[in-house]
N, C-alpha and C positions, 0 to 999 in steps of 0.2 A: 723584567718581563712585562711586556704589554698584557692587560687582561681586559676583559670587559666587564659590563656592569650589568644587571637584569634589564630585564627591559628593552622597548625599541624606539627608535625615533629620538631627534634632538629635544631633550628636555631642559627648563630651567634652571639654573645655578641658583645657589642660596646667594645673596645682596654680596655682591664686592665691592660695591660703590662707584665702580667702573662701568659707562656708558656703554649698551650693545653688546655686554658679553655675556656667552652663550659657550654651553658643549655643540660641539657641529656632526658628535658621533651618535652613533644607534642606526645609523643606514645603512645598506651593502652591506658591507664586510670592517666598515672602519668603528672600533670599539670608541665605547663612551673614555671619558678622560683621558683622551691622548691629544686629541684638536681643539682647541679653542679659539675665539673668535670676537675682536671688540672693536671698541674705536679708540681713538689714543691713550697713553698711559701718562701723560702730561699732566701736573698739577697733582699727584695721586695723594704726597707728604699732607693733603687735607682730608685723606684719608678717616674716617670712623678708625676706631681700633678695632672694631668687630670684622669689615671690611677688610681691611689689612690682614686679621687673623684667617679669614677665609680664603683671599688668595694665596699664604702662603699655605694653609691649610693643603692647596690643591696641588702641591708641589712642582711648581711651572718653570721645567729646565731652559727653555730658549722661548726668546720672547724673536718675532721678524715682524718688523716694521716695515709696508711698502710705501712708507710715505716718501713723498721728493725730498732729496737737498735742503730747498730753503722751509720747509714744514718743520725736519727733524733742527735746524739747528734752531730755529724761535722758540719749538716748544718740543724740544727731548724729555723722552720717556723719564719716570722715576723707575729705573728697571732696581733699584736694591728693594725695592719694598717685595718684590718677588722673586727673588734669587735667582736671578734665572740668566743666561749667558742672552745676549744683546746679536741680532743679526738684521742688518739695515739691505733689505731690498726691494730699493724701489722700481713699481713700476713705471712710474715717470721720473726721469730725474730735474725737470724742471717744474714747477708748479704754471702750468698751461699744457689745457686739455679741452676738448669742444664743450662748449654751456648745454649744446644738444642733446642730453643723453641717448637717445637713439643714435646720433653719430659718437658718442663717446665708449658706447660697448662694443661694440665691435672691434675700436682701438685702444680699450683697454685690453682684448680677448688677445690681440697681437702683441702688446707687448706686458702680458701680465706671466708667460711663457718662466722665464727665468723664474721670474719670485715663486710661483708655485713648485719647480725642482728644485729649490731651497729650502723650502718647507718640507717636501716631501724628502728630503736628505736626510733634516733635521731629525723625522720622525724614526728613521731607519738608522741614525747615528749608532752606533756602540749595541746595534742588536735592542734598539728601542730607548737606549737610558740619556738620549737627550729628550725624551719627552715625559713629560705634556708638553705640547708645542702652542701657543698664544699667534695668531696672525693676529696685524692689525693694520688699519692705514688710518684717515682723522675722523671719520663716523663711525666706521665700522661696517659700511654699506655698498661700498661700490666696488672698488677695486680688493676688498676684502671678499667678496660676496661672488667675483670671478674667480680668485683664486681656490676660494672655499667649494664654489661650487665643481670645478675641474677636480679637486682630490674628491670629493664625493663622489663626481661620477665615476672616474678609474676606480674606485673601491665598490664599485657597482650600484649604487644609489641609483632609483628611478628618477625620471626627471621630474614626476611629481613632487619626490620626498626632496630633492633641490631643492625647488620651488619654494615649498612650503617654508624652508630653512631659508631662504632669499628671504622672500618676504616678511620674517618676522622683524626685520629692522625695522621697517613700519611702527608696530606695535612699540617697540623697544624706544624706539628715538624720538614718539609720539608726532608721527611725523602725518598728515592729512594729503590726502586725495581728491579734489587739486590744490595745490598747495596754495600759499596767500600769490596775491600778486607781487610781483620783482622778490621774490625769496630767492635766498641765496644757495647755491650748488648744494651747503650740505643739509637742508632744510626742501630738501626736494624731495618726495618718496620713489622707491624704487615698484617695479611695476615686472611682471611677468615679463612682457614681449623685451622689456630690457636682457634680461638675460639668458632668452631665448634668442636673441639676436648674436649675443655673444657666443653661446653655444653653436650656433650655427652659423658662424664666421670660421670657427675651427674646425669646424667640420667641413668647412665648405674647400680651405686651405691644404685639411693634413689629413681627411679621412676621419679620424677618430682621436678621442680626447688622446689616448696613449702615444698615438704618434706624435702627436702636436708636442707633448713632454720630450720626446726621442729629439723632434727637432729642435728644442731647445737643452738641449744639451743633456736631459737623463740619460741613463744606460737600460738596454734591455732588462740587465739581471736588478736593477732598482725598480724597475714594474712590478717584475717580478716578484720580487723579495717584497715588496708593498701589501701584493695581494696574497701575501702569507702571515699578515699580520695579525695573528691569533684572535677569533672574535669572542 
């Protein structure tokens, strides 16, 4: 059984030794320790033991990874150190995507669709017992940070408490505003109007986050059943 935990708003994880990761619940309706949220699991066997001890601490049934193709197979997850069942869905499956990130969210928001109703399956699996659920892609920031923010909204999150949850990768990835010159895609910070852009590309598509999931393939009664997930 999914439960929640006191408390509101996305809070701090005790140290996993894993970059950008974060509980994404305490919003809406969607309880703490069911959604997680990082950047890759690659390299982890250098792991602290204390690290290790915490993630599996956190009992992490499925890990989804949206990274492309040629990401996952250079640098695949260490998914044993978190026991947790492997689900590969990316939102790009090639590694090329616009340098522009104002044009890059909008066409993440299009085709980020699928991997968020695979998440949101994951959560709903066996009546909750494939989760905690881990998103991730290679920051932890972008194409994590569309997905993350669509189940927040369906689970009613304002678009403040998104935000605020977007934005902390900043903080997390120690990432600066503007960044240096010629820094690279994942040394970029992310910025409000990015994922306001996103947001309102699907809106502008499908009406509403819900439908937008309808149109990539969710079912009614999986909205449904979402927004009955015990807070």
């Amino acid at each position: 059984m999914i439960t929640n935990q006191p408390g509101a708003g996305p809070e701090r994880v005790a140290s996993t030794g894993v970059r950008n990761f974060r509980d994404t619940g305490g919003v809406g309706s969607l309880p703490r320790g069911v959604l997680y949220r990082s950047a890759a699991l690659h390299g982890l066997h250098g792991l602290s033991t204390e690290g290790a001890d915490t993630l599996r601490r956190l009992g992490l049934r499925t890990v989804v990874d949206l990274r492309s193709d040629p990401e996952v197979a250079e640098r695949p997850d260490a998914v044993d150190l978190v026991d947790g069942r492997y689900l590969h869905a990316p939102v790009f499956i090639e590694r090329r995507w616009p340098a522009d990130q104002l044009e890059l969210y909008p066409l993440m928001a299009e085709r980020a669709g699928a991997a968020a109703v695979a998440v949101l399956r994951r959560l709903l699996a066996g009546g909750g017992e494939a989760a905690p659920v881990l998103v991730h892609c290679a920051s932890g920031k972008d194409r994590t940070g569309v997905v993350v923010a669509v189940l927040q909204t369906l689970l009613g999150a304002s678009e403040a408490e998104v935000l605020q949850d977007f934005l902390r990768s900043n903080d997390e990835l120690g990432l600066t505003d503007p960044p240096p010159a010629g820094a690279a895609h994942n040394a970029l910070p992310v910025r409000e109007v990015h994922l306001r852009r996103a947001l309102l590309s699907i809106r502008s598509h499908h009406g509403s986050v819900a439908e937008y999931l309808l149109a990539h393939g969710a079912r009614a009664s999986e909205l449904a059943a979402a927004r009955r997930i015990p807070a």
